[in-house]
Backbone as a ProteinNet text record, in pm:
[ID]
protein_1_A
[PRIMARY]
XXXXXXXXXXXXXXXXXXXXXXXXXXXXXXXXXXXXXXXXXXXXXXXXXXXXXXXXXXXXXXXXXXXXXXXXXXXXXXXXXXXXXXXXXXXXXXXXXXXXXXXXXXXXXXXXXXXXXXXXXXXXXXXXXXXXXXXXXXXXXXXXXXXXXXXXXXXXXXXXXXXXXXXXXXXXXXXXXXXXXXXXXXXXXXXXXXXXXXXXXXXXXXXXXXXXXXXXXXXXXXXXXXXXXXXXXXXXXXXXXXXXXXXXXXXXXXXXXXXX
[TERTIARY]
11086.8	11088	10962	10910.6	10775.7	10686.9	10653	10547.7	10546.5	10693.9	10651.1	10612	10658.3	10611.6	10452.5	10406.9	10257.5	10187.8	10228.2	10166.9	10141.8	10253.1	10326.8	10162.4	10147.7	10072.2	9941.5	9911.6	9754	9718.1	9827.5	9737.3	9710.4	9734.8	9721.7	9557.2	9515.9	9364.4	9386.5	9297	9286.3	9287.1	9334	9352.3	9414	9441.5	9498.4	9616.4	9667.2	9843.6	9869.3	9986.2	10017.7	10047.1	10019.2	10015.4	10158.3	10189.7	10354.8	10393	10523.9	10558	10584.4	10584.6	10564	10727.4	10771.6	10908.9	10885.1	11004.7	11057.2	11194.6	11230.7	11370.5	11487.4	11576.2	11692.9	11759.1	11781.5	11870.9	12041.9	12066.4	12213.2	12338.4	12425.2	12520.7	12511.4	12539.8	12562.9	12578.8	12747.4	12838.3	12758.2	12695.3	12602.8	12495.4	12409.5	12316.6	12381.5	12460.3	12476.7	12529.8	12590.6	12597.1	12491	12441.3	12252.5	12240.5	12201.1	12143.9	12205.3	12313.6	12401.6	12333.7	12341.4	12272.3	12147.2	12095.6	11917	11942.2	11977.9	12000.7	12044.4	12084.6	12205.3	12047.6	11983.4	11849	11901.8	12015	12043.3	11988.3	11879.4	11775.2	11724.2	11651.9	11593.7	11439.6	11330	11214.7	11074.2	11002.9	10925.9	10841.6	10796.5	10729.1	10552.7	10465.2	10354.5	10289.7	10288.6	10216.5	10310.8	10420.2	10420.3	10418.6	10413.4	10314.6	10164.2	10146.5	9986.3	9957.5	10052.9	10090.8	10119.7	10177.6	10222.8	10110.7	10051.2	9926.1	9834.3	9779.5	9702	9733.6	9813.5	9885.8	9872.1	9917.6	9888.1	9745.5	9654.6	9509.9	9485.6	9513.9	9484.4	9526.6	9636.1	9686.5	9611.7	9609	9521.9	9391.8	9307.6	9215.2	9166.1	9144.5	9119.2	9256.1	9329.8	9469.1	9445.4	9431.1	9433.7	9556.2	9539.2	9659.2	9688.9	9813.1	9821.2	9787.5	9797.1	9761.3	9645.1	9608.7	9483.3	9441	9311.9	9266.1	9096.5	8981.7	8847.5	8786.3	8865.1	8806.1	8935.9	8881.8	9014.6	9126.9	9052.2	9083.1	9178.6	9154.5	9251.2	9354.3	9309.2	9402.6	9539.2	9492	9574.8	9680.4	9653.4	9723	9783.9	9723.3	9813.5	9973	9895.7	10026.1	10125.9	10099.3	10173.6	10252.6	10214.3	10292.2	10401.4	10346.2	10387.1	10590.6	10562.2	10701	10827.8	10928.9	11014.1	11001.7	10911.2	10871.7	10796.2	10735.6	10693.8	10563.9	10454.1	10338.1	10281.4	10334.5	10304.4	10322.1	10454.6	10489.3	10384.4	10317	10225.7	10116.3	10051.7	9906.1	9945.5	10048.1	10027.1	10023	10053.8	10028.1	9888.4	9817.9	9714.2	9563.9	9574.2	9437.9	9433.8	9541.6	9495	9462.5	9533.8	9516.6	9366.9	9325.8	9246.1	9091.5	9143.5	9043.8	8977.6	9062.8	9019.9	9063.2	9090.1	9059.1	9061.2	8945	8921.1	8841.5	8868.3	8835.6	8881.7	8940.9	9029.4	9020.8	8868	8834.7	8858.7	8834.4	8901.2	9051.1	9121.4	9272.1	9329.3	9243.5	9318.9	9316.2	9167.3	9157.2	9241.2	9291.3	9357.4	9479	9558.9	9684.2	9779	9908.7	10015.8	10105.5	10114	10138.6	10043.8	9973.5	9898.5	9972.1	9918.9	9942.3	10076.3	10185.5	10309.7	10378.5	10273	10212.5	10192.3	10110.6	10030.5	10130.1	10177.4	10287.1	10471.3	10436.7	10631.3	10727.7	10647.8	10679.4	10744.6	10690.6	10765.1	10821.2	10922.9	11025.3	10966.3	11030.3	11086.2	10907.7	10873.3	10704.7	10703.8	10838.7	10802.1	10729.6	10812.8	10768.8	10659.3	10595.8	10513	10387	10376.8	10281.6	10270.8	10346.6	10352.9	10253.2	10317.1	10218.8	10091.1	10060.9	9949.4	9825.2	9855	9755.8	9804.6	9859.7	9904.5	9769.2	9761.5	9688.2	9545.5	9553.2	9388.9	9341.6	9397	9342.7	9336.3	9422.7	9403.7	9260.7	9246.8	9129.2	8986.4	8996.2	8899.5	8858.6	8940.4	8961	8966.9	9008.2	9017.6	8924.8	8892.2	8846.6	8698.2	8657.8	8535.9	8513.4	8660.4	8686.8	8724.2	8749.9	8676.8	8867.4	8897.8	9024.6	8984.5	9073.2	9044.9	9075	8985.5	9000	9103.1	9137.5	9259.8	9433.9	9517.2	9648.5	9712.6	9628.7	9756.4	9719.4	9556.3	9522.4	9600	9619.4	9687.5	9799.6	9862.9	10042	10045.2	9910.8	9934.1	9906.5	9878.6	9912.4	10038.8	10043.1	10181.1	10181.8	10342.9	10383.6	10324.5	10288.2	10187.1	10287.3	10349.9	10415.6	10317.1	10410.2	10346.9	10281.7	10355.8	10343.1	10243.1	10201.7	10096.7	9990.4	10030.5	9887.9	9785.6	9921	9855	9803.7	9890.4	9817.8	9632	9611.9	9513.2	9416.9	9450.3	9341.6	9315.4	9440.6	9434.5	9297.9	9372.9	9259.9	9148.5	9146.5	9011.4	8936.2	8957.1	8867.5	8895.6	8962.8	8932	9023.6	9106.1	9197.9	9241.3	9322.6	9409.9	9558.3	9597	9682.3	9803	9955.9	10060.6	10143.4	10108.4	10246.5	10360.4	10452.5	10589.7	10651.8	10690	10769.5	10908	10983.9	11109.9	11097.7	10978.7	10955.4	10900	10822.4	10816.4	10886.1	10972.4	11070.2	11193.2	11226.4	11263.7	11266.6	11107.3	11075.5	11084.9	11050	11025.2	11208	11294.9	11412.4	11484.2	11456.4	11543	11433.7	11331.3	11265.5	11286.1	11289.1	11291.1	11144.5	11078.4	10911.3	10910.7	10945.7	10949.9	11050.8	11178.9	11314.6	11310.6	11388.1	11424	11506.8	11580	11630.6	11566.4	11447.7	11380.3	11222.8	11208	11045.2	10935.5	10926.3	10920.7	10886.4	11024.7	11039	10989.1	11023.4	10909.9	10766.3	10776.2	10569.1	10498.8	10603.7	10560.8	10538.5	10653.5	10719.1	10544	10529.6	10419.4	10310.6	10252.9	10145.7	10153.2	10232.3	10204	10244.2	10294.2	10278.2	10158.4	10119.7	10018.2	9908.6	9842.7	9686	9608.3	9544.5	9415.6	9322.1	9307.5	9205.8	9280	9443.3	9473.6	9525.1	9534.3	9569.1	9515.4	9416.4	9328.1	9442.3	9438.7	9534.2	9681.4	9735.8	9886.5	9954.1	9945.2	10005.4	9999	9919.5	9929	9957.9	9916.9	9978.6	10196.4	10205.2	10324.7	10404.3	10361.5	10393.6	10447.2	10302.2	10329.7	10399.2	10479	10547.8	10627.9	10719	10824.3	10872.4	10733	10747.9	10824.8	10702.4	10723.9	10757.7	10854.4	10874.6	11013.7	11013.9	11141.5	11191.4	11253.6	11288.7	11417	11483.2	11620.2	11719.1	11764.3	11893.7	11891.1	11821.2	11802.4	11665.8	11575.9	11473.9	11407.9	11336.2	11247.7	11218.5	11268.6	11320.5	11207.9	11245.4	11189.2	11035.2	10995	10811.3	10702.8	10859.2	10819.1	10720.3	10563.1	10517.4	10494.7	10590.8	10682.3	10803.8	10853.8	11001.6	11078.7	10979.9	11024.9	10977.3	10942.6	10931.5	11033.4	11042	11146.8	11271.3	11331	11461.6	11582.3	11568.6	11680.5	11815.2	11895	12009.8	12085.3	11987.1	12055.6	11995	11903.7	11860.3	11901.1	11855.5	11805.2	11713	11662.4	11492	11557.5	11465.7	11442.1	11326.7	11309.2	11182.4	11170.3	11044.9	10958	10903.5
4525.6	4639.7	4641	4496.2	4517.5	4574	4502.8	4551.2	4697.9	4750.7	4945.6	4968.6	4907.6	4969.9	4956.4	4864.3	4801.8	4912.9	4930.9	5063.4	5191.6	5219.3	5344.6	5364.5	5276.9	5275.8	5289.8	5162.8	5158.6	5280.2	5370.9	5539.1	5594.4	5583.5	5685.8	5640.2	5733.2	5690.6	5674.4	5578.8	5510.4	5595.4	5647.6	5756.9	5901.1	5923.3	6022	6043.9	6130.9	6134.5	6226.7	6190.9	6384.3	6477.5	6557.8	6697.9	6741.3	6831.3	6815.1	6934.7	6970.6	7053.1	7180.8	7280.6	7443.5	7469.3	7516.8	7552	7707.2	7732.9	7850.2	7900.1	8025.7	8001.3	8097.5	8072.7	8105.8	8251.5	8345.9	8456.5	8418	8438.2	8437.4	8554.8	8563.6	8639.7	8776	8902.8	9043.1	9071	8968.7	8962.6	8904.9	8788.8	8712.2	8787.6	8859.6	8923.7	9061.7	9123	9256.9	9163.3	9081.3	9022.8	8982.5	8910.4	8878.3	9046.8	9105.1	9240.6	9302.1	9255.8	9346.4	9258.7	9149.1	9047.1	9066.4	9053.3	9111.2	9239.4	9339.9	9475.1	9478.6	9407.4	9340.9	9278.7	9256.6	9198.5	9008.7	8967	8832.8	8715.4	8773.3	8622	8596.4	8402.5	8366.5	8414.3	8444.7	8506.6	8397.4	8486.1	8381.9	8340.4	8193.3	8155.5	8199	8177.2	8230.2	8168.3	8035	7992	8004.8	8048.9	8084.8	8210.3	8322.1	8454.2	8385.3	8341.5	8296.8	8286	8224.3	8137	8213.3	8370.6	8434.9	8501.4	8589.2	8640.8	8578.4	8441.8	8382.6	8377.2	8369.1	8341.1	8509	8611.2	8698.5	8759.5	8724.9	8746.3	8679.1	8547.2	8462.1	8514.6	8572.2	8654.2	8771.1	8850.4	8950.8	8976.9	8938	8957.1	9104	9216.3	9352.9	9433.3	9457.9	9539.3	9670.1	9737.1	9874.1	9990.6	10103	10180.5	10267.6	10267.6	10302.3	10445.7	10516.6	10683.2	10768	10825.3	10850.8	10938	10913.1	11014.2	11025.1	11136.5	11139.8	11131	11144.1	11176.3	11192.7	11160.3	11133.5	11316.1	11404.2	11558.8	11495.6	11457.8	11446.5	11352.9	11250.5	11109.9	11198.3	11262.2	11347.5	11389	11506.9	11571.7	11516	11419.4	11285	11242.9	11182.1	11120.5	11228.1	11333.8	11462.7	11483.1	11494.5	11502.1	11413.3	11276.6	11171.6	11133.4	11208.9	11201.3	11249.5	11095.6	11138	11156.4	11074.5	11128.5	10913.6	10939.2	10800.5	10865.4	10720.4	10766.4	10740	10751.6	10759.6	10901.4	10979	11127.6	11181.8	11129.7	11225.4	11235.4	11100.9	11071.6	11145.2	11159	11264.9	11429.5	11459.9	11615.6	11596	11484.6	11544.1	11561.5	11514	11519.6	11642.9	11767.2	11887.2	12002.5	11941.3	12014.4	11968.8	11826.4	11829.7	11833.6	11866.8	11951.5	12080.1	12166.7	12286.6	12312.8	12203.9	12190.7	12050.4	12018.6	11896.2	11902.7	12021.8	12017.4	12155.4	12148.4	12253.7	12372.4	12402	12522.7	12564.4	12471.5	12552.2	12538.8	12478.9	12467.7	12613.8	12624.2	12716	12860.5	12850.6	12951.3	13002.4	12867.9	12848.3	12910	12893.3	12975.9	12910.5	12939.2	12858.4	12905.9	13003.9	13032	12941.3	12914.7	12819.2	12687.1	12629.4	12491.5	12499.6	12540.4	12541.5	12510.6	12603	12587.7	12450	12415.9	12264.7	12096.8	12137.2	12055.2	12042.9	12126.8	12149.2	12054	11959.8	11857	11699.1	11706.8	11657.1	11698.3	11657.9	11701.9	11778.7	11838.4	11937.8	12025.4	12060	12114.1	12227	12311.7	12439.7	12430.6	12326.4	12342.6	12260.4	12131.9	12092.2	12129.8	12277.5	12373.1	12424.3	12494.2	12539.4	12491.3	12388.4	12245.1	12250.6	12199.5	12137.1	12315.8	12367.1	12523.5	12547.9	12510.1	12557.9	12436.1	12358.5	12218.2	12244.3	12284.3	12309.4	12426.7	12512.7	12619	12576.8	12516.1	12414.1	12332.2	12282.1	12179.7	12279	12367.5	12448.2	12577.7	12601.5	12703.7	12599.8	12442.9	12379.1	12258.2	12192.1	12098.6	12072.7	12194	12175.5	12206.8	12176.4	12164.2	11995	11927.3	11779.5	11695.5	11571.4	11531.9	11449.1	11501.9	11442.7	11294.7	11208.9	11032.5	10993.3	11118.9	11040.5	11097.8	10983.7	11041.3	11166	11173.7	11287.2	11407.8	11405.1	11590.5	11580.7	11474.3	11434.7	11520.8	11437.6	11500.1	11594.3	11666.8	11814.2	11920.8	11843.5	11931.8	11927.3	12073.4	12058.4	11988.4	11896.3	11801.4	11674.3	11671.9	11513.5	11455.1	11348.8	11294.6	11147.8	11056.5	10955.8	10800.6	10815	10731.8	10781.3	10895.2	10993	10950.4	10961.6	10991.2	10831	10681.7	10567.5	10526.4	10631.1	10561.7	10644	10767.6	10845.8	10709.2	10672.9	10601.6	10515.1	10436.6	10287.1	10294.5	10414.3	10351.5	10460.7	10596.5	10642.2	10603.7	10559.9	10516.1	10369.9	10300.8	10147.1	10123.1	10159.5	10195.6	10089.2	9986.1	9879.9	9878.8	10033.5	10067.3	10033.1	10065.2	9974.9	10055.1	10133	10274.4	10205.7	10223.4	10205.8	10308.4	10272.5	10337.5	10216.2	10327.6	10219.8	10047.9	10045.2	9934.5	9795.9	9860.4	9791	9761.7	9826.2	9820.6	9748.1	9774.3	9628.5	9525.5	9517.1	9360.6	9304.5	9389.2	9332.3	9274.3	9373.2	9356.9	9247.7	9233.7	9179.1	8988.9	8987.1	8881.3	8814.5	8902.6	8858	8866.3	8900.6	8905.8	9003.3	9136.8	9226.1	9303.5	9259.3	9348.7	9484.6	9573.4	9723.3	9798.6	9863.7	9967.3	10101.5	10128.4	10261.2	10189	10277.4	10254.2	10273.5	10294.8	10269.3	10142.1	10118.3	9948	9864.2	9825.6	9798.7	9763.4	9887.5	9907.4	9850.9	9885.8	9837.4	9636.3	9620.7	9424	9396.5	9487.1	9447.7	9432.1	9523.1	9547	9454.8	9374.6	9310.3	9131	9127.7	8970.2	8966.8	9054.3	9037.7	8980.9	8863.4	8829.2	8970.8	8961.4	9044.8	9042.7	8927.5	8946.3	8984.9	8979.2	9044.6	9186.2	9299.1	9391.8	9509.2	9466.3	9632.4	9618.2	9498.9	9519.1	9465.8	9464.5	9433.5	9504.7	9635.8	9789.1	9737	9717.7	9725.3	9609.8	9467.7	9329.6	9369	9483.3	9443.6	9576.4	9635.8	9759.3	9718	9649.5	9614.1	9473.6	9447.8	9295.1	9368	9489.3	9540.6	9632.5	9664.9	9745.4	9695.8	9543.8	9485.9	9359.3	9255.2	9183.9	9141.5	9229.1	9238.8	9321.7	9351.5	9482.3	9510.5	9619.5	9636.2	9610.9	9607.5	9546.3	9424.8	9320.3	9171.9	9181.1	9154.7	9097.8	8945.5	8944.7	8893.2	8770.4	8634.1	8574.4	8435	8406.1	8348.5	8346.7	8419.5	8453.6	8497.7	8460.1	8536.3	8423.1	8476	8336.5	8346.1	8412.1	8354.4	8311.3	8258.4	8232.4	8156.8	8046.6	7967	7960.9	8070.7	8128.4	8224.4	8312.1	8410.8	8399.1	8414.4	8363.9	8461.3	8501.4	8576.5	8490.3	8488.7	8415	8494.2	8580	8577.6	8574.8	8410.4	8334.1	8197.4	8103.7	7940.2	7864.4	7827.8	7770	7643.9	7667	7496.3	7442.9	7339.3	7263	7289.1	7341.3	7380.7	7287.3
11274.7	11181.9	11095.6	11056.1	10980.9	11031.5	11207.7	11246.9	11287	11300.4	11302.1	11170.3	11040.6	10926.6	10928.8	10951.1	10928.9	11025.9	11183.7	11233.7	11200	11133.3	11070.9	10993.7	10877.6	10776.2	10807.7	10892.7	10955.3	10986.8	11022.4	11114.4	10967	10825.1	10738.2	10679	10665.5	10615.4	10484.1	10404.5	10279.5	10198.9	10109.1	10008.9	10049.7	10144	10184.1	10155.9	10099.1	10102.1	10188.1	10271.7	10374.5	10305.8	10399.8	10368.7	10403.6	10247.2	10222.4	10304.1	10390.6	10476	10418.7	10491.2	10434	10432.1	10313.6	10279.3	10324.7	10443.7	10449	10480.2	10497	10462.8	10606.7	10532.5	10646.1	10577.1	10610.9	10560.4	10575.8	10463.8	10544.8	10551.8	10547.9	10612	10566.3	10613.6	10561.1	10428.9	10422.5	10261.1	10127.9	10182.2	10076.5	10056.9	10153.1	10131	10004.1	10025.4	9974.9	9801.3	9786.4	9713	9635.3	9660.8	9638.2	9577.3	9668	9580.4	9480.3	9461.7	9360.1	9244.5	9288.9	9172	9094.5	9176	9194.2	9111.3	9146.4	9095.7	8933.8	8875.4	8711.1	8675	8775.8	8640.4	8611.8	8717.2	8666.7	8772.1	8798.6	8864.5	8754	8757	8666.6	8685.2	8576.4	8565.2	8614.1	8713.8	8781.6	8666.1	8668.7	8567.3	8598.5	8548.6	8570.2	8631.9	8640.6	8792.6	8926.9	8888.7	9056.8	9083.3	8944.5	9005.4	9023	8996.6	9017.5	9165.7	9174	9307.5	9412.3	9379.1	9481.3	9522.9	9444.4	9448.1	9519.9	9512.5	9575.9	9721.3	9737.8	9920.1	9934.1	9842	9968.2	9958.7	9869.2	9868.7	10036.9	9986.9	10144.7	10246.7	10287.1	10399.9	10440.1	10346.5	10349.7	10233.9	10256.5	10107	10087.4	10160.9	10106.7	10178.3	10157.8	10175.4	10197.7	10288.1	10279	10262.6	10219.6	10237.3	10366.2	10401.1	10571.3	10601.7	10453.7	10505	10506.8	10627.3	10663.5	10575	10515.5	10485.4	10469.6	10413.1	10398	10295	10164.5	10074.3	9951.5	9833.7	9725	9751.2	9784.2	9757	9884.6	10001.2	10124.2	10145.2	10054.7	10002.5	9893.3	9822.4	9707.9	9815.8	9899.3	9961.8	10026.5	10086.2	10205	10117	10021.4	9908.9	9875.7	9849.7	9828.9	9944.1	10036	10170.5	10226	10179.9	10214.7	10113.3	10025.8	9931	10013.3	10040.9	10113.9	10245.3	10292.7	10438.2	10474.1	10586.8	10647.5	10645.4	10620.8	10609.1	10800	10874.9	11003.8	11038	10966.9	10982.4	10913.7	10830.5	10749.3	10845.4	10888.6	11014.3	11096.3	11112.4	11272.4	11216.5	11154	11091.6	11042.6	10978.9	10877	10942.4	11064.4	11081.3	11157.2	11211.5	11202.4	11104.8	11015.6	10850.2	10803.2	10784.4	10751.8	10807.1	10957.3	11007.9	11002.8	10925.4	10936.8	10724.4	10647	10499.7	10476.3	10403.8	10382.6	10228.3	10159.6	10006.1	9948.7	9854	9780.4	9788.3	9800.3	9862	9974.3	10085.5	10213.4	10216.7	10133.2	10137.1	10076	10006.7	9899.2	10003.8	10073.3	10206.2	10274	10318.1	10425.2	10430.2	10313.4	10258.9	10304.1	10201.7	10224.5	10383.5	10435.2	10580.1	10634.4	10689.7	10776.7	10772.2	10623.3	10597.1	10600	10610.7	10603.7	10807.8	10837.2	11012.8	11060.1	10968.1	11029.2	10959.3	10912.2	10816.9	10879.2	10957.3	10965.9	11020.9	11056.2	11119.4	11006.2	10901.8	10787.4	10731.5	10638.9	10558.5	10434.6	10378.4	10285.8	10264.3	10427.6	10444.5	10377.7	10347.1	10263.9	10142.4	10041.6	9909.2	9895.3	9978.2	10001.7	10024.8	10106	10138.7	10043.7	9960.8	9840.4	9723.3	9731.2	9632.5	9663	9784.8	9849.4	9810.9	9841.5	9792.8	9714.7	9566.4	9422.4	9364.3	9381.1	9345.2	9396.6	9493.3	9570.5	9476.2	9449.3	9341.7	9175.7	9109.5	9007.1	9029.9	9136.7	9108.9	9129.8	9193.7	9202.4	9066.7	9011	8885.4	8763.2	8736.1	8640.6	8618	8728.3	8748.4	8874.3	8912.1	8973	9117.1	9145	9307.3	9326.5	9216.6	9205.6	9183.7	9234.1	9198.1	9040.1	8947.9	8855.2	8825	8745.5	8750.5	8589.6	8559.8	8451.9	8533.3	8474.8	8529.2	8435.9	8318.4	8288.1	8334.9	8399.6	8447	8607.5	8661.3	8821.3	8790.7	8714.3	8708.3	8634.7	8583	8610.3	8680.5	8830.4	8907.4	9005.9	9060.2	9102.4	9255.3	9207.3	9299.5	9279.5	9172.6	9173.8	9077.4	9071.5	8974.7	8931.2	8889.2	8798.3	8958.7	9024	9174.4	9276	9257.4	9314.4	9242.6	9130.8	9037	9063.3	9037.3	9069.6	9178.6	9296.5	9388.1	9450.2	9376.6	9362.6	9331.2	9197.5	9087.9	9158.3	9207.4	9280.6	9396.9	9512.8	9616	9630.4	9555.8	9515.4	9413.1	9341.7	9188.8	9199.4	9239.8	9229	9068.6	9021.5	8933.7	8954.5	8850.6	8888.1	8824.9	8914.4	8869.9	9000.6	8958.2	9076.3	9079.7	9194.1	9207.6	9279	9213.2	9212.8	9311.4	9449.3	9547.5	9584.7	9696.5	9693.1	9727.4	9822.7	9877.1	9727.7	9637.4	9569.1	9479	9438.9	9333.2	9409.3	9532.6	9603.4	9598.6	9595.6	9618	9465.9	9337.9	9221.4	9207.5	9228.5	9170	9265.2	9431.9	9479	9476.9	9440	9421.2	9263.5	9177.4	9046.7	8976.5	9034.6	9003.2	8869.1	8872.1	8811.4	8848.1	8729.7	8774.7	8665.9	8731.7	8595.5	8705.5	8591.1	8671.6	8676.3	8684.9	8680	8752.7	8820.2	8895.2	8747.8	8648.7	8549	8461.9	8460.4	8412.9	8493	8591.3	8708.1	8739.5	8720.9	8726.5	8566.3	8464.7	8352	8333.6	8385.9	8408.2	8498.2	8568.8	8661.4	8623.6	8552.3	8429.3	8351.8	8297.4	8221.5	8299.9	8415.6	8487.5	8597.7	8627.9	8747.1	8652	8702.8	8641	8703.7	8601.2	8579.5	8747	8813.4	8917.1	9042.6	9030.8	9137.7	9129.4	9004.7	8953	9062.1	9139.4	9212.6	9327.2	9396.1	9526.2	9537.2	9440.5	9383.4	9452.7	9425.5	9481.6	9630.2	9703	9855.7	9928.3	9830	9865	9867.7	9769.1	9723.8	9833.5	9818.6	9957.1	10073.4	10126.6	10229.8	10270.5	10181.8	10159.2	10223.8	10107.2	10133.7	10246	10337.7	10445.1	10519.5	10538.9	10686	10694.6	10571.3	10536.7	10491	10319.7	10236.2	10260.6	10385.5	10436	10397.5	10342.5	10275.7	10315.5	10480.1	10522.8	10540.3	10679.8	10649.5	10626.5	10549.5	10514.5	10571.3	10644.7	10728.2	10646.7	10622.9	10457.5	10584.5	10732.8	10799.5	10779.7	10750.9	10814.8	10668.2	10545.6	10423.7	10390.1	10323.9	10246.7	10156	10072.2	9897.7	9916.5	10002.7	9993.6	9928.7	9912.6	9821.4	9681.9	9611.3	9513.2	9481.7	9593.4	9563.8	9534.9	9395	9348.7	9432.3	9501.7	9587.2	9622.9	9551.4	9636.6	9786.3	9850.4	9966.5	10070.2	10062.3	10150.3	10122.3	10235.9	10186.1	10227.1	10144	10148.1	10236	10341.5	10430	10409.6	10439.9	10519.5	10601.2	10680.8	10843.2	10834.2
[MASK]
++++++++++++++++++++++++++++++++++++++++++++++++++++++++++++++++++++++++++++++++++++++++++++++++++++++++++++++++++++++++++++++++++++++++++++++++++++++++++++++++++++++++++++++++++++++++++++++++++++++++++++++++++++++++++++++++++++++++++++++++++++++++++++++++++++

């Protein structure tokens, strides 16, 4: 028995300690899960401490270090409209409508041209495309009669145009202006509430909890680190808890952290 210990040892190099194993986790049952969320939902997980937001951030910088947003667009005026479109709808349903729209308007002026019969034409294929069309050439004439033809870089002239609310407006700032601002959609308000990161009951409270725990150097790509957690990850029925790399950060009781 000594001499396996004495082998054992001889292989470790002189100052080295091993390298400690990657904790990830197991989902478990339907009942526990829906349970878990009711939990999560009451605001009664304990609050991540700040190095392991530190901690989370860093891993998904490392995963992904520039994050992009999935919906196509040319220009902040076509990004606007994208996001507008995109409410209530999949931003894959939006890519496949927008690049004939924004072929033939691709700045407020030719939108406003174009008229709401057309764009109502080129749109019908997503949900609620009436009042959407509506919007989309009510806004193209606003920015052209108020603002230059130009998307404006503060949120309160955004959300005054029509159909732009407060989640529009951040994600405008975020990935046209470099804004380090954190639009709050279902996926993220998911992850804040069913992780414990940033719980509320209003996309609101939320985005606010967020604003004030995210460090400062990861604030530009928060929004899309945290998006796309919840797309293709923290997904709302079982959540992908296996392949997650916060898991063992994430106070969710409806998983269990193993050793891998």
């Amino acid at each position: 028995m000594a001499k396996k210990r004495a082998r054992k040892t001889a292989k470790r190099k002189p100052g080295k300690k091993a390298a400690p194993k990657r904790k990830a986790a197991k989902v478990k049952g339907p009942r526990r899960r829906a349970k878990a969320d009711v939990k999560a939902a009451h605001g009664a997980l304990r609050p991540w401490t700040n190095a392991e937001i530190e901690e989370a951030f860093r891993r998904f910088k490392a995963a992904n270090p520039e994050p992009q947003g999935e919906l196509k667009h040319i220009n902040p005026f076509t990004l606007l409209v994208a996001v507008v479109l995109s409410a209530q709808a999949t931003d894959a349903g939006v890519n496949k409508a927008t690049p004939a729209l924004f072929a033939l308007a691709d700045t407020p002026e030719k939108m406003a041209r174009l008229g709401e019969d057309k764009v109502r034409e080129l749109i019908k294929t997503i949900g609620l495309y009436r009042t959407k069309a509506r919007n989309v050439v009510a806004l193209s004439r606003m920015l052209v009669e108020q603002h230059g033809g130009q998307v404006p870089q503060s949120r309160e002239a955004l959300e005054a145009l029509p159909g732009v609310g407060r989640k529009t407006a951040n994600v405008v700032l975020n990935i046209a202006f470099g804004e380090p601002t954190i639009a709050v959609d279902t996926h993220i308000f998911r992850v804040g509430n069913r992780t414990g990161l940033a719980t509320g009951k209003t996309p609101l409270e939320v985005e606010q909890k967020l604003e004030q725990v995210v460090p400062a150097q990861y604030k530009r790509h928060a929004h899309h680190w945290l998006i796309l957690h919840g797309r293709y990850t923290c997904l709302a029925r079982k959540p992908r808890c296996e392949v997650c790399i916060i898991a063992d950060l994430c106070q969710w009781p409806g998983k269990t952290v193993v050793q891998k």
